[in-house]
C-alpha positions in Angstrom: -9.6 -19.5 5.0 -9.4 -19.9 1.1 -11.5 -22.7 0.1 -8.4 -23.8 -1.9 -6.3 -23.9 1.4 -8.5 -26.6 3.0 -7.2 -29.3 3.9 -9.4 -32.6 3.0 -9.7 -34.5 5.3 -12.8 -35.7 7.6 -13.1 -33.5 10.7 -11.1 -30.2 9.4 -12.7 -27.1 11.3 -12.6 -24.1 9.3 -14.3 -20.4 9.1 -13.9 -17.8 6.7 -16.3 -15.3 5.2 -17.4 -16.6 1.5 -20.0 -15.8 -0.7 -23.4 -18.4 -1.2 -25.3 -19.4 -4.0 -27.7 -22.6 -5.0 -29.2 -22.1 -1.8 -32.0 -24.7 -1.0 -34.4 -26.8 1.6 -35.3 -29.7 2.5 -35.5 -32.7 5.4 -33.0 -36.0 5.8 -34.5 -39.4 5.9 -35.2 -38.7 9.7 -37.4 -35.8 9.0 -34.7 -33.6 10.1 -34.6 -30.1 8.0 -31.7 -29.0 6.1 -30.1 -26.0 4.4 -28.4 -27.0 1.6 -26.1 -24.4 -0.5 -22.5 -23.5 -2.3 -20.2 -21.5 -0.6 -17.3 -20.2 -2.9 -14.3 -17.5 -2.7 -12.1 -16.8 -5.9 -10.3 -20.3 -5.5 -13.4 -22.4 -5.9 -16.7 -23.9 -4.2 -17.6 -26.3 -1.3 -21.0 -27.9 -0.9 -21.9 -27.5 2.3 -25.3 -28.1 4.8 -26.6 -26.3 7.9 -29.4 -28.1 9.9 -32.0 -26.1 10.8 -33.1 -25.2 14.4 -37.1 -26.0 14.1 -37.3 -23.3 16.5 -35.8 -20.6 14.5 -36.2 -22.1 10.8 -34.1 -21.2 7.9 -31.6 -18.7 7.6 -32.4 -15.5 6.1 -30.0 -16.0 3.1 -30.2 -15.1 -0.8 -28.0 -15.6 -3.8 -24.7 -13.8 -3.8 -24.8 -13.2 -0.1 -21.9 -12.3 1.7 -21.3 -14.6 4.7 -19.1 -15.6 7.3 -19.0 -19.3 8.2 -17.8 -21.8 10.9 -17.7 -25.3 9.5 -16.3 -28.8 9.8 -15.5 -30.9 6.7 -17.1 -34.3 6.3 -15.5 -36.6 4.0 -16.8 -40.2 2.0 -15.4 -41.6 -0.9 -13.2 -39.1 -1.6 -15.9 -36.6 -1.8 -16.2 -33.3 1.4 -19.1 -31.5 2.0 -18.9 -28.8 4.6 -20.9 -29.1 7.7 -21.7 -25.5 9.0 -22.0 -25.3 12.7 -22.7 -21.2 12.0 -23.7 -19.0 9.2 -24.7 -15.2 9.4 -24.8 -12.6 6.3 -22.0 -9.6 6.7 -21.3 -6.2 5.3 -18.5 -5.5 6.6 -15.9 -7.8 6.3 -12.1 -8.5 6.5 -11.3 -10.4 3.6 -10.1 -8.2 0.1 -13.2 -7.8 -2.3 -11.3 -10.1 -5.0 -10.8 -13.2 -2.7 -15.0 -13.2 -2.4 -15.7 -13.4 -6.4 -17.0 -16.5 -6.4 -14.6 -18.9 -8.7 -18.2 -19.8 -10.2 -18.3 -16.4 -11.8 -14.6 -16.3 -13.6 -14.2 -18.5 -16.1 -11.0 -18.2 -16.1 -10.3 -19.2 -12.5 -6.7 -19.2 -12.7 -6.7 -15.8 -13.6 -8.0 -14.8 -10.1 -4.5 -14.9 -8.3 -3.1 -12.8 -10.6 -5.6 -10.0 -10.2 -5.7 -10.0 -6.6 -1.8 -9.8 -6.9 -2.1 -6.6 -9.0 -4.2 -5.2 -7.1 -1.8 -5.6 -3.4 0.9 -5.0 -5.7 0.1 -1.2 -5.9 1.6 1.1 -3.2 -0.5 4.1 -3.5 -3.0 4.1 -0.7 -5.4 6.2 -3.0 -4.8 4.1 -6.0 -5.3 0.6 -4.0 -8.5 2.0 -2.4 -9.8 3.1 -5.7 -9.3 -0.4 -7.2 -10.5 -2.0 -4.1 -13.6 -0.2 -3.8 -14.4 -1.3 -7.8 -13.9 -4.8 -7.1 -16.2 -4.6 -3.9 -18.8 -3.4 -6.5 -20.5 -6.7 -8.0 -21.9 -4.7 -10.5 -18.6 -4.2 -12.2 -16.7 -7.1 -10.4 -18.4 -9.9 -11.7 -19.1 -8.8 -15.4 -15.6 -8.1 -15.6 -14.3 -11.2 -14.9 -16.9 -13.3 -17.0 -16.8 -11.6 -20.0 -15.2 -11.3 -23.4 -12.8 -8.8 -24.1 -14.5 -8.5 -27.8 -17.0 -10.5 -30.4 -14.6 -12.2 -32.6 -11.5 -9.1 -32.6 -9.4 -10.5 -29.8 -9.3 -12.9 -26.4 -13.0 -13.6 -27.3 -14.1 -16.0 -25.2 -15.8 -16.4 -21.3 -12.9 -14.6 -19.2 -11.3 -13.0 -21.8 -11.6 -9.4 -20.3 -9.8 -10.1 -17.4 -6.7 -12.0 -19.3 -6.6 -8.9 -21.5 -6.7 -6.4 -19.0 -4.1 -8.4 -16.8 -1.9 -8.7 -19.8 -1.7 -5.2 -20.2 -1.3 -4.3 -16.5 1.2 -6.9 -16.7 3.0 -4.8 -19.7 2.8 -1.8 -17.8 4.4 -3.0 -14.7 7.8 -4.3 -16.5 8.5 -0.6 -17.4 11.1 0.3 -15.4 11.8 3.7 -16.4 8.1 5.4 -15.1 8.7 6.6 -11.8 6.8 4.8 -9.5 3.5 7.0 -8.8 3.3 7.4 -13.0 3.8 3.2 -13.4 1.1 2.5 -10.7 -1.2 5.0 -12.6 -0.7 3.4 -16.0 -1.6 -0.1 -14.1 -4.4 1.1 -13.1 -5.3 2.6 -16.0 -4.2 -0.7 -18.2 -6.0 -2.8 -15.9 -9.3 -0.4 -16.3 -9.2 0.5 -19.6 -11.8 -1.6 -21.1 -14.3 -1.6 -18.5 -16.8 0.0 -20.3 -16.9 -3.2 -22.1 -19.4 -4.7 -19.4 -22.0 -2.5 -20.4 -21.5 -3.3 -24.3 -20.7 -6.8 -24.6 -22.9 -9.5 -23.4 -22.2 -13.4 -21.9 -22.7 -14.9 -25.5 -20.1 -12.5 -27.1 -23.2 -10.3 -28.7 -23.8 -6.7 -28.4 -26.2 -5.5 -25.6 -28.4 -2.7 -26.1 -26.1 -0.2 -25.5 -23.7 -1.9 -27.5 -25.6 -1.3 -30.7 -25.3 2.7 -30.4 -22.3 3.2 -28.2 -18.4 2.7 -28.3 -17.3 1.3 -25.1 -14.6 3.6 -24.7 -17.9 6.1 -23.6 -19.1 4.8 -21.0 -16.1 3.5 -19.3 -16.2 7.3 -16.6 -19.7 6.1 -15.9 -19.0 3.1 -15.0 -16.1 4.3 -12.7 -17.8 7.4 -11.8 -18.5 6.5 -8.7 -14.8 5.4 -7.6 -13.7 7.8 -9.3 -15.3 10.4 -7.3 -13.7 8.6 -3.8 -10.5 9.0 -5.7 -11.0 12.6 -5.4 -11.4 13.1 -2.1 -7.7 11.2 -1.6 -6.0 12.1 -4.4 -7.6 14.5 -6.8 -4.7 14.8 -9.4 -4.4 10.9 -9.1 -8.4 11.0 -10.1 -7.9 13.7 -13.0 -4.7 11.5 -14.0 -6.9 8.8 -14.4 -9.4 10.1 -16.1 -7.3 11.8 -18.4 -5.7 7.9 -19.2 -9.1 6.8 -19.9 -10.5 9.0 -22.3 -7.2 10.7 -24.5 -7.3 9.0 -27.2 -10.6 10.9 -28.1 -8.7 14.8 -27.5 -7.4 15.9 -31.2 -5.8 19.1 -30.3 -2.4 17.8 -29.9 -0.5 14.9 -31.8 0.7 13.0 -28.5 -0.2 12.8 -24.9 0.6 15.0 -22.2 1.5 12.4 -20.1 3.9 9.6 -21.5 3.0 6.6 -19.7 -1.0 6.9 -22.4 0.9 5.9 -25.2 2.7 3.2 -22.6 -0.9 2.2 -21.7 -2.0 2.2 -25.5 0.9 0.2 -26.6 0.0 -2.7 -23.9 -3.5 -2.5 -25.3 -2.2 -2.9 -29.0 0.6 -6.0 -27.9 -1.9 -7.8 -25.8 -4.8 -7.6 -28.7 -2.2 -8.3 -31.3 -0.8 -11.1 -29.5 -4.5 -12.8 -29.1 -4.9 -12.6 -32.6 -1.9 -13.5 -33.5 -1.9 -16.9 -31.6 -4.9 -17.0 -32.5 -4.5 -17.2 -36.4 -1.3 -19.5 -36.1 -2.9 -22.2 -34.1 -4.3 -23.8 -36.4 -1.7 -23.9 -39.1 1.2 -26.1 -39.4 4.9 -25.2 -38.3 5.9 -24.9 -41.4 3.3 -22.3 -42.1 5.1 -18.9 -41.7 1.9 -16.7 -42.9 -2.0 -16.4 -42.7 -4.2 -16.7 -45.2 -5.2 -12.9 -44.7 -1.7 -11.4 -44.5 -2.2 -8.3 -46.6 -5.3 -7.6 -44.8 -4.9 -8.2 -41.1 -3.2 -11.1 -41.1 0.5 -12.4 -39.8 4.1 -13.3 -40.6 6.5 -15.4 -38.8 9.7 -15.9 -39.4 11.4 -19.8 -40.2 13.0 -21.2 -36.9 16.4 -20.4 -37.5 18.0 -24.3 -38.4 21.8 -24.6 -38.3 23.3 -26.1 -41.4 25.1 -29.3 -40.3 26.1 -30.8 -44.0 28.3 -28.2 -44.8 30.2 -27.7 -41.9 33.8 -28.6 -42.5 
């Protein structure tokens, strides 16, 4: 059950598989020992406490465990605390990889519906298996939903990564006239396409290491070199099709793509960047304001709300 779905009240039973953090020890009033520790899913956290069995002592538990649970709520003032009744680490489990990033990781926690809704959204078996298995992969999973999408260019803030990629999925999947197969690659693709930024960008919106030397756009078939390769043993031309999506921007022996749905793809990245920006510029101007300082440069223009004439109507 989805943390979110509780319902709070004193006594609720629950169970679900969650992931733990903040995990510590220590003894009640009564001298009793205690587990205490968050457990969290992409909907939020619960505090919760386990008392331990002084004849087996504490759970064998670290940060970021995966973990399946059987609890009762306890309730005072408003406030619920989960009581676990069981708790054991688990590798294989049944809930989908993005229900178990932790809400704590995403700043953007309303954002975490949405991707787990592109993600079932996609029909391909292959395709939904390749995306599955790169958000069971923490090392891409939870950088990419924490970070910037840039420094200062667009959606630069905590989160911002994910709302851009989203937005361009999002783009992608309103396009009607891509058969199906070609759309669900270009979501994919959309949804992917800056990945490489989690090995270039860092928490505080600075350049990592890498960074400094390296475009993102080269690194983003390492990253997904791994999932990329189970991609080929389902669907190889889905794999090549993928890679191809990722990296054509860099091929200069042609003048366009050699498959449409790239410059679909590349237009989602432009509208969704330009967008950010945009907003981002008029926010803090006044209505009346139809222009940005830097217009000529990089900067916008927006029309005058179109106000009917009511004095000289006859």
């Amino acid at each position: 059950m989805l943390i979110a779905d509780l319902v709070h009240s004193h006594g609720t039973t629950f169970s679900g598989e969650y992931r733990i953090r903040s995990l510590m020890l220590g003894t009640s009033r009564s001298g009793a020992p205690y587990a205490s520790f968050e457990l969290g899913d992409m909907t939020g956290s619960l505090k919760s406490y386990l008392w331990i069995d002084a004849d087996y002592g504490p759970p064998n538990l670290t940060e970021m465990d995966h973990v399946s649970v059987s609890a009762r709520l306890e309730c005072l003032d408003g406030k619920c605390v989960g009581l676990v009744n069981s708790i054991q680490t688990i590798k294989d489990y049944g809930a989908h990889p993005v229900e178990l990033i932790p809400a704590w990781q995403c700043p953007l926690i309303c954002l975490m519906p949405y991707l787990h809704q592109t993600v079932m959204v996609i029909e391909s078996k292959p395709l939904r298996n390749f995306l599955v298995s790169i958000f069971d992969d923490d090392s891409i999973a939870l950088p990419f939903v924490a970070l910037p999408a840039s420094r200062v260019n667009h959606h630069s803030y905590a989160g911002g990564l994910l709302e851009h990629s989203l937005e361009c999925a999002e783009i992608i999947i309103c396009m009607p006239q891509f058969s199906c197969e070609t759309r669900e690659l270009g979501v994919v693709a959309a949804l992917m396409h800056d990945v490489g930024k989690i090995r270039t960008l860092s928490n505080a919106s600075k350049l990592s290491h890498a960074g400094f030397l390296l475009n993102h756009e080269a690194l983003t078939l390492e990253v997904l070199n791994p999932h990329l390769q189970k991609l080929d043993h389902e669907w190889s031309d889905g794999a090549l099709a993928l890679r191809y999506l990722l990296t054509w921007k860099n091929h200069t022996f042609r003048q366009f793509p050699l498959m449409t749905i790239a410059e679909a793809v590349l237009a989602a990245d432009r509208i969704s960047a330009g967008l950010s920006r945009e907003l981002s510029d008029f926010s803090a101007l006044p209505l009346w304001r139809n222009a940005t300082k830097s217009l000529f440069k990089d900067g916008f223009w927006r029309p005058q709300p179109y106000q009917e004439d009511h004095g000289n109507r006859r």
